[in-house]
C-alpha positions in Angstrom: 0.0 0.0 0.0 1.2 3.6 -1.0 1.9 6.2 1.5 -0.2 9.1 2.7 0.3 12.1 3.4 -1.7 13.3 6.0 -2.5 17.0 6.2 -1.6 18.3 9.8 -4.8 20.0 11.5 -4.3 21.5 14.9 -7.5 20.9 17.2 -10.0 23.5 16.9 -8.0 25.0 13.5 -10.5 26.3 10.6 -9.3 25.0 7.1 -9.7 26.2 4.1 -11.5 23.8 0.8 -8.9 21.7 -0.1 -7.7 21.9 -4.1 -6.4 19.0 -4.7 -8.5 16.3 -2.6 -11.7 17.7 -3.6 -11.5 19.5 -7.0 -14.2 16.8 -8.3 -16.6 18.5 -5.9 -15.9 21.9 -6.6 -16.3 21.2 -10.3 -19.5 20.2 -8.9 -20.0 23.2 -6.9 -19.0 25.7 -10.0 -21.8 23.5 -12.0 -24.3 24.0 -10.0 -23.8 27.6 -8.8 -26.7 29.3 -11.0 -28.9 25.8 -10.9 -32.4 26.1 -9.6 -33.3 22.9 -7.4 -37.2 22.4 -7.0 -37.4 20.5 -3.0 -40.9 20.0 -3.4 -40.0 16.0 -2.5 -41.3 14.3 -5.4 -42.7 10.4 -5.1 -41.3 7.7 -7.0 -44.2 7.7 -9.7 -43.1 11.6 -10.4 -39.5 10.5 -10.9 -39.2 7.6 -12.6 -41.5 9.1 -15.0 -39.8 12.4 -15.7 -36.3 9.9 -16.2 -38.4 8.0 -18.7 -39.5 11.2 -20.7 -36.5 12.5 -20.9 -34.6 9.3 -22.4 -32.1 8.5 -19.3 -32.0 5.0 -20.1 -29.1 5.2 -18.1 -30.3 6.5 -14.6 -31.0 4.3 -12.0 -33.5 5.6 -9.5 -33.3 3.9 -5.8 -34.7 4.7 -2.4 -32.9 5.0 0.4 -35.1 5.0 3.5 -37.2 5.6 5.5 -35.4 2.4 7.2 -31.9 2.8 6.2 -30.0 3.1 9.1 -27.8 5.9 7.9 -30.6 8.5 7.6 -31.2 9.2 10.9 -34.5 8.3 12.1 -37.3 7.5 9.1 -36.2 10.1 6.6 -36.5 8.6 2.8 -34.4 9.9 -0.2 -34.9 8.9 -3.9 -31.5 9.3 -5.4 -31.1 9.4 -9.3 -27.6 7.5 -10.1 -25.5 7.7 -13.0 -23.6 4.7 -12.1 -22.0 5.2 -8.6 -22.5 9.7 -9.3 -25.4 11.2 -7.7 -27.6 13.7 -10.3 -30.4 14.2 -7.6 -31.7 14.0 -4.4 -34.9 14.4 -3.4 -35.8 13.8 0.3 -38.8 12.7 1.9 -40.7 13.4 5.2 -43.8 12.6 7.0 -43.2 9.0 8.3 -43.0 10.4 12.0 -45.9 12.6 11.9 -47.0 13.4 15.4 -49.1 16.1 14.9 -47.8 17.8 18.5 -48.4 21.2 17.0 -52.4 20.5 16.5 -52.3 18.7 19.6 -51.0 21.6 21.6 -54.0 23.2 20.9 -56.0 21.0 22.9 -54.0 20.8 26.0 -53.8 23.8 28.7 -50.4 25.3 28.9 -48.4 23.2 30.9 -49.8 20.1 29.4 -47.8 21.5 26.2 -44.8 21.4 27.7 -44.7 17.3 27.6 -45.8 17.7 23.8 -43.0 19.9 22.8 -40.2 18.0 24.5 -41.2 14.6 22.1 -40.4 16.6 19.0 -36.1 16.9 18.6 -35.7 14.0 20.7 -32.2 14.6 21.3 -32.7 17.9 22.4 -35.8 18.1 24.7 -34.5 20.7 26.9 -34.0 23.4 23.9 -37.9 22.7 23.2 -39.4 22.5 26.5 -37.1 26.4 27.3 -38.2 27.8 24.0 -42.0 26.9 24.5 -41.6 28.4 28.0 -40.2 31.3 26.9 -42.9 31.9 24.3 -45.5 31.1 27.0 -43.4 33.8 29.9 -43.5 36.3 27.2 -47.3 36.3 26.5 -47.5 36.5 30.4 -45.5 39.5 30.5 -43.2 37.4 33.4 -40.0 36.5 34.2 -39.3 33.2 35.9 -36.9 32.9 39.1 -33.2 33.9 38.5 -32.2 30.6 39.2 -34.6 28.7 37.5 -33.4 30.8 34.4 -29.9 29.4 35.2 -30.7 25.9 35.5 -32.1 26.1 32.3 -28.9 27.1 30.7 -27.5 24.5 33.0 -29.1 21.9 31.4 -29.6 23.2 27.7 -25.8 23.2 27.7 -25.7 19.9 29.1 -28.1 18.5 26.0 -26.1 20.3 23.9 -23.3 18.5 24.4 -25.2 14.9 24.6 -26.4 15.8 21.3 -23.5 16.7 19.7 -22.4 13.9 20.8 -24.7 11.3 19.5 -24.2 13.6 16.2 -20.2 12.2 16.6 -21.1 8.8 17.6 -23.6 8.1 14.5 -21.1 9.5 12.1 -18.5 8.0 13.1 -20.6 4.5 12.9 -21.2 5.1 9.2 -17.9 6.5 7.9 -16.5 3.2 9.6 -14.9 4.9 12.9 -16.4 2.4 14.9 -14.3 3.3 17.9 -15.8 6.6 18.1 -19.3 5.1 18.2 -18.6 3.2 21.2 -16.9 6.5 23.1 -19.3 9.0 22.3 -22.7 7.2 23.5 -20.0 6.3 26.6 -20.4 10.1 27.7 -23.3 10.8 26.2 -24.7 8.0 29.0 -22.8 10.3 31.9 -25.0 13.4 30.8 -28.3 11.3 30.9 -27.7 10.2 34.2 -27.4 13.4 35.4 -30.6 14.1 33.8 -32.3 11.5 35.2 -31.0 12.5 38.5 -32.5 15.9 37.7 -35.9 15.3 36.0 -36.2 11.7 36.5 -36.6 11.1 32.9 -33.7 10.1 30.6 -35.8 11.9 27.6 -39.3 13.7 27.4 -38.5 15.6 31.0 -41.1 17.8 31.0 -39.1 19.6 33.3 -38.9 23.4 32.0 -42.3 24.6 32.7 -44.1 28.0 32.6 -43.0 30.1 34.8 -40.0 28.1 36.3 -38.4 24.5 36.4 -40.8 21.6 38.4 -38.0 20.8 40.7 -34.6 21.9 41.9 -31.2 19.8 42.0 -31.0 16.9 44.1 -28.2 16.9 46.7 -24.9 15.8 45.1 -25.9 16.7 41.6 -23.7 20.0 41.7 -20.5 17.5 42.1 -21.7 14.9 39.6 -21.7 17.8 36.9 -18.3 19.3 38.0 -16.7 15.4 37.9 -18.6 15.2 34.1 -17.0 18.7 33.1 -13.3 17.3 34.3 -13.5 14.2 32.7 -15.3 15.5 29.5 -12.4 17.4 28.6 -10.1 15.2 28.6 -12.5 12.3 26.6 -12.9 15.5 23.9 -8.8 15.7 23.6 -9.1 12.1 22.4 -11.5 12.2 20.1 -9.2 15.3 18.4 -6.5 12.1 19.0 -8.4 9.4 16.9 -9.9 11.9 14.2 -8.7 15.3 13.3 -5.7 14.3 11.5 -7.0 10.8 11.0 -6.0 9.8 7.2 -9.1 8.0 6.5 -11.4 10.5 8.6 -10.1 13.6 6.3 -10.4 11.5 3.2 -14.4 10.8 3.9 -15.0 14.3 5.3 -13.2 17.3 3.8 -14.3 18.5 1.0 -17.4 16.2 1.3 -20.8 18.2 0.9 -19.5 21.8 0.4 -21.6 24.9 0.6 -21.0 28.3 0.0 -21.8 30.5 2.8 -24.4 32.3 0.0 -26.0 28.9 -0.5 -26.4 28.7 2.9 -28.0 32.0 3.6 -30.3 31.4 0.8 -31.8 28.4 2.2 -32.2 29.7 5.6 -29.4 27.2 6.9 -28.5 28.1 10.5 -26.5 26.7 13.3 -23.3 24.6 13.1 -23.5 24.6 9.4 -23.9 27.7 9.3 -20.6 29.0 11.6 -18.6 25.9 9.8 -19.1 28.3 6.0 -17.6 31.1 8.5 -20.6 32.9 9.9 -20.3 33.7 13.7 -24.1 33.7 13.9 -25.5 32.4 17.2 -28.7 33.7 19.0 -27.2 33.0 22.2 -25.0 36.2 21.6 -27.4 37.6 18.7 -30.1 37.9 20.9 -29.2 36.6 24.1 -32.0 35.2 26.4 -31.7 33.6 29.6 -29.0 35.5 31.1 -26.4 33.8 28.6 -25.2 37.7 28.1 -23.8 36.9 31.6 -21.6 33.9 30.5 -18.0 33.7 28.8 -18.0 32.0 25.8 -16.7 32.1 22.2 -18.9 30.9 18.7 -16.4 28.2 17.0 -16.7 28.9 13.4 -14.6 27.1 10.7 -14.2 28.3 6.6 -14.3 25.3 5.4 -18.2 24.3 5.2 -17.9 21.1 4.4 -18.4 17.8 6.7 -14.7 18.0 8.2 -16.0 21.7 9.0 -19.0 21.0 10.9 -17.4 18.0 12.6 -14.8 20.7 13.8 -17.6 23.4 15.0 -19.3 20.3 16.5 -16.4 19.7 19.1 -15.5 23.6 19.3 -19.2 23.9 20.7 -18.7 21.0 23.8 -15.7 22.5 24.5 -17.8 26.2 25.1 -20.7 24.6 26.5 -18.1 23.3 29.5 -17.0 26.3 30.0 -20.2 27.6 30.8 -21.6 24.6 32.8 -18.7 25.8 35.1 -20.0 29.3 35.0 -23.5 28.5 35.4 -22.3 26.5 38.7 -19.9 28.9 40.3 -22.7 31.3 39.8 -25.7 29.8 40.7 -28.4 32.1 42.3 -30.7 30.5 45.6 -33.9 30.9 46.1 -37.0 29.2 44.4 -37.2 27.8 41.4 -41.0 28.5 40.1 -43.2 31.6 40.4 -44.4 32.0 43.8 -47.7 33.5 42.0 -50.4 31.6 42.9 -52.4 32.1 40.0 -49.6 31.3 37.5 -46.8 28.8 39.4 -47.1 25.2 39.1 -49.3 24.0 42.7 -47.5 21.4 43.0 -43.9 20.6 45.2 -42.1 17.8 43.0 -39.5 15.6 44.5 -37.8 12.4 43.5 -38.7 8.8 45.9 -38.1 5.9 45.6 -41.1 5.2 42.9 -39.7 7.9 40.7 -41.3 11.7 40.4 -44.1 13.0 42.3 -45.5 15.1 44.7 -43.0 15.7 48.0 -45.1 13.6 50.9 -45.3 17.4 52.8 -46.8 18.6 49.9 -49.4 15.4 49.6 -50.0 16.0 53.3 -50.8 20.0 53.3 -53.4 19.7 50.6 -55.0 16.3 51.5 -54.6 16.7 55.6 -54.3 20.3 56.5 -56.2 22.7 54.2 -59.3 22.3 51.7 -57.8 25.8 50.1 -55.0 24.2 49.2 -56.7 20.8 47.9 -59.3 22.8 45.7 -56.3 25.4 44.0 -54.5 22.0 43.4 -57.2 20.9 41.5 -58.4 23.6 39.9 -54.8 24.7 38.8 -54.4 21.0 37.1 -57.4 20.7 35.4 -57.7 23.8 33.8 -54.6 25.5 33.9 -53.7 29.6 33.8 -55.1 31.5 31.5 -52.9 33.7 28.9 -53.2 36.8 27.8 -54.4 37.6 24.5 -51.1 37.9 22.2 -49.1 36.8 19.6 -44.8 36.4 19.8 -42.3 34.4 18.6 -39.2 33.5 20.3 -36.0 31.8 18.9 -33.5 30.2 20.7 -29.9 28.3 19.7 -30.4 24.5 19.3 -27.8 22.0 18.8 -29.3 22.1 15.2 -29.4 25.7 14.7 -32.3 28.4 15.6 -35.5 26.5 17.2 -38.5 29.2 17.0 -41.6 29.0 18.9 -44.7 31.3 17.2 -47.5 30.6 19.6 -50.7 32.8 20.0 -52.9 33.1 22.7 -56.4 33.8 22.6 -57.2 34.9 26.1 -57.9 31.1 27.2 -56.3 28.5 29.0 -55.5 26.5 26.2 -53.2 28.0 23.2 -54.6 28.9 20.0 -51.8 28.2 17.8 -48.0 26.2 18.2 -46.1 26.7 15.4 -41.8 25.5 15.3 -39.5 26.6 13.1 -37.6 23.3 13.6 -34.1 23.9 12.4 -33.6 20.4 11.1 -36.6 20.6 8.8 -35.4 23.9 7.5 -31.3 22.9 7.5 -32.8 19.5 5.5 -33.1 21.7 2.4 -29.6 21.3 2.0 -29.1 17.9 1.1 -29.9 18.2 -2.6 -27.4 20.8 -3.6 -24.7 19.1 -1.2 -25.2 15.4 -2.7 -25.4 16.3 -6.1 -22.0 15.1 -7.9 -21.4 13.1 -4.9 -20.5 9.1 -5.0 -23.1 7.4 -3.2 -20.6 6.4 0.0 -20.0 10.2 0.3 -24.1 11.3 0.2 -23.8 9.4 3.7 -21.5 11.6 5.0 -23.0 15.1 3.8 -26.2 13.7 4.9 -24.8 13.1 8.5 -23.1 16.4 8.4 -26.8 17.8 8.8 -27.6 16.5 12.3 -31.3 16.0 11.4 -33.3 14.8 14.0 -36.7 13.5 12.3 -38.9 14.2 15.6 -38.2 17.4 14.9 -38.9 17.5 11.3 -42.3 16.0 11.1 -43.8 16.8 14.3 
């Protein structure tokens, strides 16, 4: 076997297209440039016949999906193949319809909350804040300081178990097997500590309107500061096994290029985004939740391609660390939902030994000591707070990019509408213009690079 010769990439180092390795795919690019791609997600009928009329004896038409393994949850894509060359790529949605949006609409305000978190399973923390947050605003309230920072606690915390199963999957498929095995290894740390927290692995349910339902449990404070140690020393090996990893740069860079125009033009945000050179990132855009408060940097990279994003990708666990730490050394007392009677959860969560529930004080007050109590309880479950008449939107930055929550109110206690701007259905556009000109292994790859999340998607 013939030498190669490995180009040297320091950790965290943006990198610029590389000429030789990928001039293929820029020809591609150049091609393309002034093409006009219709992503209205044709069916196979539609495609096969529009090959037939136009003579392509020579195109083979295949779908990949919705089971394939390497599309990341039930997304399909009918690929058009001249020989191992992709000519187009047309994807596919719907097979994980949930309908959560409608559904919202028939469920008080709270009750939304365990909707929402189901969508971007990977990321339930990011929903549940963002729905909040739309929900605060409509109130005209701000939830307890350190509610707000347990929030970014925790969203930071998902971000990085996200990411991580982002590095774990790709790894799998480009054949990094070892990488796999490592990142759902830590990824497993972080969902313990949620479970600790919320008592849910996924779906928490935890970020509610006006607050969080329950503080941290004694000991949790330590378990994060242990994770944040050993994390950053599991992130210097995965820099170890991949950055300058021969086969890892031949899979990768120059592998479902972009231009940052391209980008723009379809609305692409988040790591893809920052990995074309863009510093955009609504956490210092338009901060919310205090992050203005917090030290941090936006990793960004030049050269938009999957190499690129898997850079940003790290870059961004590394930040989110650093302000776990902050979050901790700062952390605000006091409570952690609304005292307001009329708009604070009633009741006083605590974790037993048969999971989540009501504290047994709490039980006792409202079923031994005062019918008051007992009869808000109930009255605050059943039909929930009412919500000013209003309409907002409020964005937030997801591990996927910016996660928008448009919901109107129409003076009840139920919403009127719940509408997401779901970054992964919006970043999904990309795929055709990046797998175009592409061999079939590498559509895998630029595929991946996306980090779509098909809860989110189809919702």
């Amino acid at each position: 076997m013939s030498e190669v010769e490995v180009p040297v990439v320091q950790p965290g180092e943006a990198h610029e297209l590389p000429p030789a390795s990928s001039a293929e795919h820029v020809s591609v690019h150049e091609r393309r440039v002034h093409q006009v791609v219709a992503m209205g997600g044709g069916d196979w009928a539609e495609v096969t016949a529009r090959a037939a009329a136009e003579g392509q004896d020579d195109v083979m038409i295949i779908n990949m999906g919705p089971q394939h393994p390497s599309t990341h949850g039930v997304l399909r894509l009918v690929v058009e193949l001249k020989g191992e060359e992709v000519i187009n790529l047309q994807p596919v949605v719907g097979y994980l319809h949930t309908g959560i949006e409608k559904s919202a609409e028939f469920r008080t305000w709270v009750q939304g909350v365990t909707f929402v978190t189901r969508m971007d399973y990977l990321a339930p923390i990011f929903n549940e804040t963002a729905y909040c947050l739309a929900t605060e605003k409509l109130l005209g309230i701000e939830p307890p300081p350190r509610a707000t920072a347990l929030r970014v606690l925790m969203m930071e915390l998902n971000r990085i178990s996200s990411h991580l199963v982002w590095l774990a999957t790709t790894g799998l498929e480009l054949g990094a097997l070892s990488i796999m095995l490592y990142g759902f290894r830590e990824r497993e740390e972080i969902l313990d500590i949620l479970e600790d927290v919320t008592g849910l692995r996924m779906n928490h349910a935890w970020v509610r309107p006006a607050g969080v339902s329950q503080d941290l449990p004694d000991g949790t404070e330590d378990k994060i500061r242990a994770f944040v140690r050993d994390m950053r020393s599991k992130a210097d090996e995965y820099e170890t096994l991949l950055t300058n990893n021969p086969i890892w740069l031949e899979r990768t860079r120059g592998i479902g290029y972009l231009s940052l125009d391209e980008l723009i033009g379809l609305s692409t945000t988040g790591p893809m985004l920052r990995a074309a050179g863009l510093d955009h990132d609504l956490r210092k855009a338009q901060p919310y939740c205090g992050y203005e408060q917090y030290e941090f940097t936006v990793p960004t990279a030049t050269g938009s391609d999957v190499y690129a994003r898997y850079q940003v990708r790290l870059a961004e666990m590394r930040e989110s660390l650093r302000i776990v730490e902050q979050v901790l050394d700062t952390l605000p007392g006091g409570p952690v939902m609304s005292e307001d009677p009329k708009i604070g959860w009633p009741a006083k969560l605590a974790l037993g030994p048969d999971g989540l529930g009501n504290s047994p004080a709490h039980v006792q007050h409202i079923m031994g000591e005062s019918m008051e109590a007992l009869i808000h309880h109930f009255k605050q479950v059943t039909e929930g707070i009412k919500v000013p008449r209003g309409e907002v939107y409020v964005p937030i930055e997801s591990p996927r990019g910016e996660l928008g929550y448009h919901v109107i109110s129409d003076g009840g206690n139920l919403p009127y509408r719940v509408h997401v701007r779901d970054p992964s259905f919006v970043n999904l556009q990309t795929g055709t213009p990046m797998s175009i000109g592409l061999l079939v292994a590498d559509v895998i790859a630029a595929m991946s690079s996306i980090d779509p999340v098909l809860g989110g998607v189809d919702r």
